[in-house]
Each structure stands twice: as C-alpha cells, then as structure tokens.
N, C-alpha and C positions, 0 to 999 in steps of 0.2 A: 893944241900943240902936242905933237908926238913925245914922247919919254924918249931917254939914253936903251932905255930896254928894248921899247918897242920899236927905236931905231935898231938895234943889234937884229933881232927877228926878223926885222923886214930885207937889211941886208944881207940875212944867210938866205932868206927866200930868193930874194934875187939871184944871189949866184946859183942855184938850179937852174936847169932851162927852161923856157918859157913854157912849154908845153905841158913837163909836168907839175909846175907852179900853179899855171892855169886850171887844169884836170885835180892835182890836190886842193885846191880853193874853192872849185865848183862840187865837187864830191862830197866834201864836209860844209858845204854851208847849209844843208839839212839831212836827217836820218830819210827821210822817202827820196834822196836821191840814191842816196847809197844802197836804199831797199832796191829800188827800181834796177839800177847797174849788176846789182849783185843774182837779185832773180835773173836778169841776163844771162850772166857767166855763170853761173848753177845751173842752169838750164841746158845751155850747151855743155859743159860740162857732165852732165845726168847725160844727155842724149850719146857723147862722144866713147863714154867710158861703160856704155851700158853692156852688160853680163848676162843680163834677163832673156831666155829665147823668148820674143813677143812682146817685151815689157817695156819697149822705147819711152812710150810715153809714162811709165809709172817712174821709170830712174829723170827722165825730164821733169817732169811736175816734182818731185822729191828734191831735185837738184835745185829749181827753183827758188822752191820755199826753204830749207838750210842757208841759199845764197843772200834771199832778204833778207834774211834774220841776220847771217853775219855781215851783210853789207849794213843794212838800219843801225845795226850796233853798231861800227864799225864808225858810218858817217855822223850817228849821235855822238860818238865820244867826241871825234873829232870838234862839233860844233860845241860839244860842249868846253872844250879846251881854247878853243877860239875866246870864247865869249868869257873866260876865266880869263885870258889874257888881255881881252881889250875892258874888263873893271877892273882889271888889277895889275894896271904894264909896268910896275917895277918887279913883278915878279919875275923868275930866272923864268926858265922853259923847265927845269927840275919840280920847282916850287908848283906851277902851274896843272902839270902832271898827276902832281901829290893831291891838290883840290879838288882836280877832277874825278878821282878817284872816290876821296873823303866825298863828294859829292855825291855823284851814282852811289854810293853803300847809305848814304840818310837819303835820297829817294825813295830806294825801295823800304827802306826802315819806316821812313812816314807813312809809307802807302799802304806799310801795314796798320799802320797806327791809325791812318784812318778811317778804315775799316772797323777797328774798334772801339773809335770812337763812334762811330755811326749806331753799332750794336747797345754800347754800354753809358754813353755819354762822357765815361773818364777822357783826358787828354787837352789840353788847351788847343781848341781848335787853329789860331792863330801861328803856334808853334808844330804844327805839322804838315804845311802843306797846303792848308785847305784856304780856297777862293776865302782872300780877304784884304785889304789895303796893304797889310802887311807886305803878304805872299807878291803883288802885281808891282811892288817895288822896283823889284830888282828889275824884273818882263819891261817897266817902260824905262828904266836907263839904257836898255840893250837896245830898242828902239835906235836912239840916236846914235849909240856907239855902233852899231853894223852900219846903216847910214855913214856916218864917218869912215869908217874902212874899207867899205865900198869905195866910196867917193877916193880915196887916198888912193886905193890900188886900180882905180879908172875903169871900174865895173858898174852896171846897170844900178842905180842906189833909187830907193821911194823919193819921191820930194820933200820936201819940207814940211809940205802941207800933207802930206798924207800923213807924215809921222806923227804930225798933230794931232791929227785923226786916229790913228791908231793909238796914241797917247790916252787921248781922252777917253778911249773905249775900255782903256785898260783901268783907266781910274772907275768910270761908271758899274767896270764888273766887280772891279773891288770893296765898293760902297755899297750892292747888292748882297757879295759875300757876308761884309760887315751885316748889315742888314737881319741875314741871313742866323747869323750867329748869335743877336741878341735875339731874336724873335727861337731861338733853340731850335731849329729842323734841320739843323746837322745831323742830328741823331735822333733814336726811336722814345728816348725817354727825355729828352729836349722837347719833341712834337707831342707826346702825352701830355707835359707838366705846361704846357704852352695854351693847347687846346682846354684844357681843367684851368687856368688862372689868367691867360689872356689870348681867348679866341680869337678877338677884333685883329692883333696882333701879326698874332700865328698863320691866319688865312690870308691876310696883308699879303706877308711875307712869301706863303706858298703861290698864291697868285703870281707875283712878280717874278720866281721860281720859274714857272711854268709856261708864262709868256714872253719872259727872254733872258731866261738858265744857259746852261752848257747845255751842247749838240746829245749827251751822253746822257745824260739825266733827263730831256726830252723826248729820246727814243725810247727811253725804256719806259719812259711814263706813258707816251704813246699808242705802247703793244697792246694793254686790256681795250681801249678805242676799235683799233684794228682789226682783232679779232671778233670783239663782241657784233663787230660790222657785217667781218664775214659769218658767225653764224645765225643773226639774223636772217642773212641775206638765203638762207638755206632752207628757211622757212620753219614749219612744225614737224619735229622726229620723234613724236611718242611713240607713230605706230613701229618705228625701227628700234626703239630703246633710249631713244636722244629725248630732250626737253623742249618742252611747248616756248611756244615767241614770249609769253610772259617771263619762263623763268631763265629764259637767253636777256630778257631786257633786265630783268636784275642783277643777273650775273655778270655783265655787260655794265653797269651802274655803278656797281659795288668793285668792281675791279678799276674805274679809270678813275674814279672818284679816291678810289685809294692810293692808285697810280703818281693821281699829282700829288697828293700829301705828303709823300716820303720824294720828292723827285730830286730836293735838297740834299737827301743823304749820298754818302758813297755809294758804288754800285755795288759791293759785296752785301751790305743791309738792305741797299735798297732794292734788291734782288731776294732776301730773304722775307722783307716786309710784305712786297707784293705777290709772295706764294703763300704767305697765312690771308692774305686776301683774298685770296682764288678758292685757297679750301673754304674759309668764312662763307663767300659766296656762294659755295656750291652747297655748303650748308641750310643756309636760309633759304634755297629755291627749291629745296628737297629734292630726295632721291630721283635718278631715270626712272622712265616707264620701262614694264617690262616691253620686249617686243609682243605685238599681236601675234598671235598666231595662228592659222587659217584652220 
C-alpha cells in the first residue's frame, strides 16, 4: 500500500509530460545508463565544439569519458534517491535529498576504511561496508521494493520468482561474507593470525572466496594464473636475460597461490599483498641470466 508521501511524488510526477517522466525514470534507474547517455552527448559534444586543428577525435574520446562520468554520477544519485524514497516514503523529497547525500559521503568514507581495514585489521568489518548479512540487508528489501514501483508505474518489473532468486543470492553472499569475517581474510593480519591458529579454517574460507567471491576479487586473483601461462607459454629466456621454465613455474606458483589467499581482501591490500608476492617470487627463483653473448 502506497503512503500519503509517495502518493504526493507520484502525483507531481505525473503532471510532467509523459516523455519526460518516462526518459527521467529510465535514466536514473541505473548509473551505466546514465554513463552510456552521457558518453553520448560528451562525444558529440567533444566532436561539435572541437578547437584542435586535427584533434576531432581526441576532443570526441575526452568528451566521451567527462560525459560518463557525469552522466554515471548523475544517474547514481538519482537511483540512489529513488531507492532512499521507496525505504523510506514518509520522507519529504527535502529529507530524502539530505540522505542521499549523508549517503554517498559514508560511501566513500567506508571505502576508505576498508581499505584500512584490509591493510591493518582495525575497523569492525560489518560496520563499513564489507560483504556480510549485515551490508545485503538493505540490497534484498530493494529487490522487492523496485519490483513494486515498477509494477505501480506499468514498467517491465522481474517476476516474483526471479526476485526470490535474486533474494536468495543475496542472503547466500551474505553468509559467505559472514563466513568470511570469522575465518579473518578480510585483512593481511586476519589471514596471518588465521593461517598460525586455524588453517583448516582459513583455507575453508579462502576456497569458498575464490570459487564464488566478487567478479573483482577473482580477477585480480586470476592475473598471477594468466600471466605465469603466458610466459610459460614463451618457453626458456636465459640465453636473452629472461628465466628458465623452472623459475617461470615457481613464479607462476608462488603468485596465484598467493593470489587466492588475499582474494578476500579489498582491492587496495589486495593489490599491495600480491606485489610483495611477485617480488617474494622473484626472490626465491633467483636472479635473470645474463644475456649470452656471441
């Protein structure tokens, strides 16, 4: 049942005309619409107003990316004021505003903070952000509530069943996060004091990480994989200066083996963690050969 508020909303909406009711509902129900549009009009924009003798395409590609950036922001606020008002429709349009705002500024506050929690351990992981029952709370009420507002203003809406589905997916990542956070490989001195007191645990934990983690924490755990493939694939470079198949296969070992361990963490440690891996590795497989020389 709709609120007295979110009746008021929906009737100042309507009296707009339909075209731009429709075009502002579709723009802001996600930030990559608004990227996509915006790189558009940036684009043209760059190409129209271009100064550069020869430079069309450098004021185009520049107008581009400016344009995503402020359309992504642009359509994120939006969605995110959406979704501020449909968990909280006795808010004014004032009030809602004000959240949205308070919002975005502890985003990025978190996002530093988890960061440093990754590095240091301090921070109550649960209180900043970080995948855990907690955090997927709020992600699976909005499930139903866009569904509902969909459904109310006679747009394409998920079914029922899929929402379930997406419901339940969100509880499954949340119970991994949790997971996650007692097993400590949120952080560098979580996965130390983890591996030293409860290995069984720990590697549990980083398994389950690694075979279905975030998109972001797989990719990056994936790159020492990757590469150690391609220079494998390259064969033996002593006589050029490069290292023999043995000390590519170490190297190659010692980086994806490290890769998944930290895959848990944020990407700013888990980015630091697997470049003391790389030098580590390049450590233990010893120096290049010099090149040969004829």
């Amino acid at each position: 049942m709709l609120s007295p508020a979110y009746r008021a909303m929906s009737e100042k909406l309507a009296a707009m005309p339909a075209v731009a009711r429709t075009a502002a509902r579709w723009l802001t129900n996600s930030a990559s619409r608004g990227a996509l549009v915006g790189a558009g009009l940036g684009a043209a924009h760059g190409a129209a107003t271009n100064q550069e003798p020869g430079g069309g395409l450098h004021s185009t590609v520049r107008g581009a990316v400016r344009g995503a950036l402020l359309g992504g922001a642009a359509a994120g606020t939006g969605r995110a004021f959406r979704d501020v008002r449909l968990l909280n429709p006795s808010m004014t349009a004032g009030q809602a505003a004000a959240a949205t705002v308070q919002g975005g500024a502890k985003a990025v506050q978190n996002f530093g903070k988890r960061q440093v929690h990754g590095l240091t351990g301090t921070y109550d992981p649960t209180t900043i952000g970080m995948n855990s029952s907690a955090s997927k709370f709020r992600d699976n009420q909005l499930i139903f509530a866009r569904r509902r507002d969909a459904m109310a203003h006679g747009e394409k809406a998920i079914t029922h069943r899929q929402a379930l589905e997406q419901s339940a997916a969100l509880v499954d990542e949340g119970r991994r996060g949790d997971a996650n956070i007692r097993a400590g490989i949120t952080s560098i001195p979580g996965i130390a004091r983890g591996l030293a007191h409860r290995p069984g645990e720990t590697l549990h934990a980083v398994k389950n990480e690694v075979l279905s983690g975030g998109r972001m924490g797989k990719a990056i755990a994936t790159i020492p994989l990757a590469q150690g493939a391609y220079d494998v694939s390259r064969g033996d470079e002593t006589a050029t200066g490069g290292r023999n198949i043995k000390q590519k296969l170490v190297s190659a070992g010692v980086n994806t083996l490290g890769g998944a361990l930290v895959s848990g963490l944020p990407v700013v440690p888990q980015i630091a963690a697997m470049t003391g891996f790389d030098a580590a590795a390049h450590k233990l497989v010893g120096a290049r050969q010099k090149p040969v020389t004829p």
